[in-house]
N, C-alpha and C positions, 0 to 999 in steps of 0.2 A: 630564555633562548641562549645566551652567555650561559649559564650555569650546564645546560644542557651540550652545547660547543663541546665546553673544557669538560667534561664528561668524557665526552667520544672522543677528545685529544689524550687524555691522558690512559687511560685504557688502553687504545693504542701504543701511545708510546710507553707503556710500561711493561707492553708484551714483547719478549723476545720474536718467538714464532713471526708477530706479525713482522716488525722491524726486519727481520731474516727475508722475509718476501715482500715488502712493499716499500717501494724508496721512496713515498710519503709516507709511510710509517718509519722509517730509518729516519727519517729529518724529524720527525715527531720527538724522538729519542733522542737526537744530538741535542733538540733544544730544550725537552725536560732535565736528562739526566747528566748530559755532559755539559751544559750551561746553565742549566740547576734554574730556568725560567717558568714561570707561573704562566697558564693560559689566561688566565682571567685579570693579568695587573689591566690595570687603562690604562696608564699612565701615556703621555705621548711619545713616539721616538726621540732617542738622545738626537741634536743639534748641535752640531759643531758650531764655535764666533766665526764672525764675518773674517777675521785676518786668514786663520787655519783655511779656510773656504779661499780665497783669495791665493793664498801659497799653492793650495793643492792643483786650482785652477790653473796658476802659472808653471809648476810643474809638466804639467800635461797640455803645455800651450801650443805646443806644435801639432799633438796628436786631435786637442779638438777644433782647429783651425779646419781641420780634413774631414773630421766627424760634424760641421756645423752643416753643411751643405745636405747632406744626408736628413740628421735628425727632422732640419725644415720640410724637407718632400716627406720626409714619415709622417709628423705631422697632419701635413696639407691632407695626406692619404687618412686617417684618423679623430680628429681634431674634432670633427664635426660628428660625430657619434660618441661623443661622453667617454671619450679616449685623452689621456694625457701621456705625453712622451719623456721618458730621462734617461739621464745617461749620467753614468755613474763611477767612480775609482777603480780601483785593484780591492778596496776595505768596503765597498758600500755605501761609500760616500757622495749622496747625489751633486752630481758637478753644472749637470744643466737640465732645465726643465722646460716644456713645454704644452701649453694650456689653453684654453679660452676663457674669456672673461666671466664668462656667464657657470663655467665649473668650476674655477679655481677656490671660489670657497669650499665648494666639499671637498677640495682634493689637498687643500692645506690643513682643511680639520682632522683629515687622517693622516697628517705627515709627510708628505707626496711634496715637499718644496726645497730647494739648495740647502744643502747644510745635513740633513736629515743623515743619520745614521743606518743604514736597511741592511746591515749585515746577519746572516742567521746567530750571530754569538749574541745580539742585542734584542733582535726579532725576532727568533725563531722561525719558524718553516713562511718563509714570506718567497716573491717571486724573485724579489732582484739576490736574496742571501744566499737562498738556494740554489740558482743559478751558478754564484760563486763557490759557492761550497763544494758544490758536485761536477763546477766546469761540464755543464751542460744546458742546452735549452731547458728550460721547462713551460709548462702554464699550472700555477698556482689559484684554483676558481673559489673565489670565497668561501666556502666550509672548509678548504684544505688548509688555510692557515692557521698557523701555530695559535693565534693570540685573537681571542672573540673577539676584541676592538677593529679588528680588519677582515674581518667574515665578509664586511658590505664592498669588497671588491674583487674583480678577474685580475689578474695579472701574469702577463706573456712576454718572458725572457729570455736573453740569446747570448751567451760571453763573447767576447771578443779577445783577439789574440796581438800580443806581439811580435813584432819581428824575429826574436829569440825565441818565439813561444811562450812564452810567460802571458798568462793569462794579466789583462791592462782594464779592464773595463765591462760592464758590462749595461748593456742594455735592455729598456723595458716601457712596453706597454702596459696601465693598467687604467680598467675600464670601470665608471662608477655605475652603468647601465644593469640594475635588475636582473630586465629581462634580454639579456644578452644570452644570444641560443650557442651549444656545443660548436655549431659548423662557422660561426662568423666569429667566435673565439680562436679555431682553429686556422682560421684563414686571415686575423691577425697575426696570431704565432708566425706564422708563414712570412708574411712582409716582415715580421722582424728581424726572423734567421737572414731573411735576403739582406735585410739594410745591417745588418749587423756583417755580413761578410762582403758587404761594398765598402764599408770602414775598413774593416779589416786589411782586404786589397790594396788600401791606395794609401797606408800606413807601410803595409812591406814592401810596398813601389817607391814612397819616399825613400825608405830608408835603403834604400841602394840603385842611387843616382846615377844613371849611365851603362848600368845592367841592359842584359836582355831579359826578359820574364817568360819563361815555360809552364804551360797550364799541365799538371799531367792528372789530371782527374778528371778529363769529361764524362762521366760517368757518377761523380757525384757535383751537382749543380750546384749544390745547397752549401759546401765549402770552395773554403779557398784552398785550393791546391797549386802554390806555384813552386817553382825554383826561379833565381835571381843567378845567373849566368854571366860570364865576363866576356871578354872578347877573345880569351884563349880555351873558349867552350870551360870553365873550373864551374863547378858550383858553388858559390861564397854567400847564399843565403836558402832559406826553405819556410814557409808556412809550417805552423802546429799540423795542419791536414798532413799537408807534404808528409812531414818529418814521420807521420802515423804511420803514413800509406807506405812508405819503402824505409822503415821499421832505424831509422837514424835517431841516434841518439845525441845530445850537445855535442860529446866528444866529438863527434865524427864530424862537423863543421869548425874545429877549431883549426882548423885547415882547410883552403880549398881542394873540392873533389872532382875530379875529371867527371863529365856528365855522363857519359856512356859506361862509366864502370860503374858510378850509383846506379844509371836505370837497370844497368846488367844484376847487380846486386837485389832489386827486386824485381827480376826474371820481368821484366818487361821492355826489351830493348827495342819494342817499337817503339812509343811513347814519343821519346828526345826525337828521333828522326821522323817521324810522321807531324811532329809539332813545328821541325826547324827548316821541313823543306816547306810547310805552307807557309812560313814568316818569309822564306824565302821568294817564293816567287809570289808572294803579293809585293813585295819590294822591288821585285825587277818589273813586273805589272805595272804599279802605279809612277816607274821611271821610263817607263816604255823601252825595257830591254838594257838600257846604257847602267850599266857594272858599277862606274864611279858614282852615279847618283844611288842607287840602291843601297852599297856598301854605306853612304856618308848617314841613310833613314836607318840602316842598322846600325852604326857607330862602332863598322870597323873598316879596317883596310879590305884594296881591294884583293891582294893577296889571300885573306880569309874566307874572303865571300867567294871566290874560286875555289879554294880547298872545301868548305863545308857545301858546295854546287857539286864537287865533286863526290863526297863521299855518300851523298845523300840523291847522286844521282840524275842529278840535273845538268844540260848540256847547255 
């Protein structure tokens, strides 16, 4: 069976054509020829020592303090169908895992524990590498992986972004279950995009304390689309979606941007106003009318919350 795998991996990934049309055939090819890896080593993933594990962990101590609450309810949702949950570096580096007692020996015989190395330069076409590599969801289902030692698993993965945008992390489901069908593979994938962009969220909420936060993507559910807004309406932060969707580049936040001329700049100037008059009068809503309690739940003067009442049309 191995013999026959790396057969159909390496065929693939030796063919241009296919690599040209299949972005599991183009991962096929990064890991044959541009990391020069064998389908058929056994050998187990590289593992980092406990200290390297430990720095890396504390590096990243603020951001998986946020991500712990998360990983748990995925999990919970999970756990109990031969699913194990992790979460992982910027490099692939698994930082937390999550198991049940009764899987965790199959899922540490194939390298699925802290420490483990899962980047595609080391794995080849695996879910959490490939993920990172191509900064994208994917699901990687047992034949698709590079390396015949890890055929016997699904695996369902989602990156996650920094507040800069810089890809930070990514996450992943994989499943030891056989007979695990297309549709409840895909409707894991799904919970993961979700919990993967509720980390995401409440990473770009931290990191700008005292913000106001603008959704401007109702229309795609599945990311995070915010701006981080000051109290003199500037924009001083944006989500990777954001920065996508109205075509900003680093530069352009090296300074803060008046909100109304960014939405202007991708021809959507309802967006900001349809999003700030609802903040608004749920804030005068839940104060019963009275100006200075609203303005204190927004965290500005009352001065502002009359001017942006006014411009947005509200008496």
């Amino acid at each position: 069976m191995w013999l026959h795998h790396a057969d159909k991996i390496l065929e693939g990934a030796l063919s241009p054509r296919a690599a040209a049309t299949s972005r599991l055939a183009a991962s096929w090819r990064r890991s044959a020829v541009t990391y020069g890896l064998d389908p058929r080593n056994s050998r187990a993933p590289e593992r980092i020592a406990m200290p390297e594990i430990a720095q890396r962990r504390d590096a990243m101590g603020a951001f998986l303090a946020l991500a712990t609450p998360q990983l748990d309810q995925l999990f919970r949702m999970v756990g109990a169908t031969g699913c194990c949950v992790l979460l992982t570096d910027a490099e692939g580096v698994v930082l937390e895992e999550r198991c049940s007692d009764a899987d965790r020996g199959v899922f540490e015989s194939w390298g699925l524990w802290p420490g483990a190395v899962w980047s595609e330069q080391t794995e080849g076409t695996n879910g959490i590498g490939t993920c990172l590599a191509e900064k994208r969801q994917v699901i990687i289902h047992r034949d698709d992986h590079f390396h015949s030692r890890n055929t016997a698993m699904s695996c369902m993965d989602a990156p996650i972004y920094g507040a800069e945008g810089e890809i930070v992390a990514a996450l992943d489901v994989s499943s030891c279950r056989a007979d695990q069908t297309e549709g409840f593979t895909r409707l894991i994938a799904g919970a993961v995009a979700q919990t993967a962009r509720q980390i995401e969220t409440a990473h770009f909420r931290a990191a700008f304390p005292g913000a106001r936060f603008v959704d401007v993507g109702e229309d795609r559910p599945s990311e995070a689309l915010l701006l981080a807004v000051d109290g003199d309406d500037l924009v001083i932060g944006a989500t990777r979606a954001a920065r996508r969707k109205l075509g900003l580049e680093a530069a352009n936040l090296s300074d803060p941007l008046p909100a109304a001329d960014l939405l202007g700049m991708a021809q959507d100037d309802s967006g900001l106003e349809q999003a700030e008059r609802a903040a608004l009068r749920r804030a005068l809503a839940r104060s019963g009318g009275n100006a200075s309690a609203a303005a204190r739940e927004l965290g500005i003067g009352r001065a502002t919350l009359y001017r942006r009442m006014k411009r947005v049309g509200l008496n």
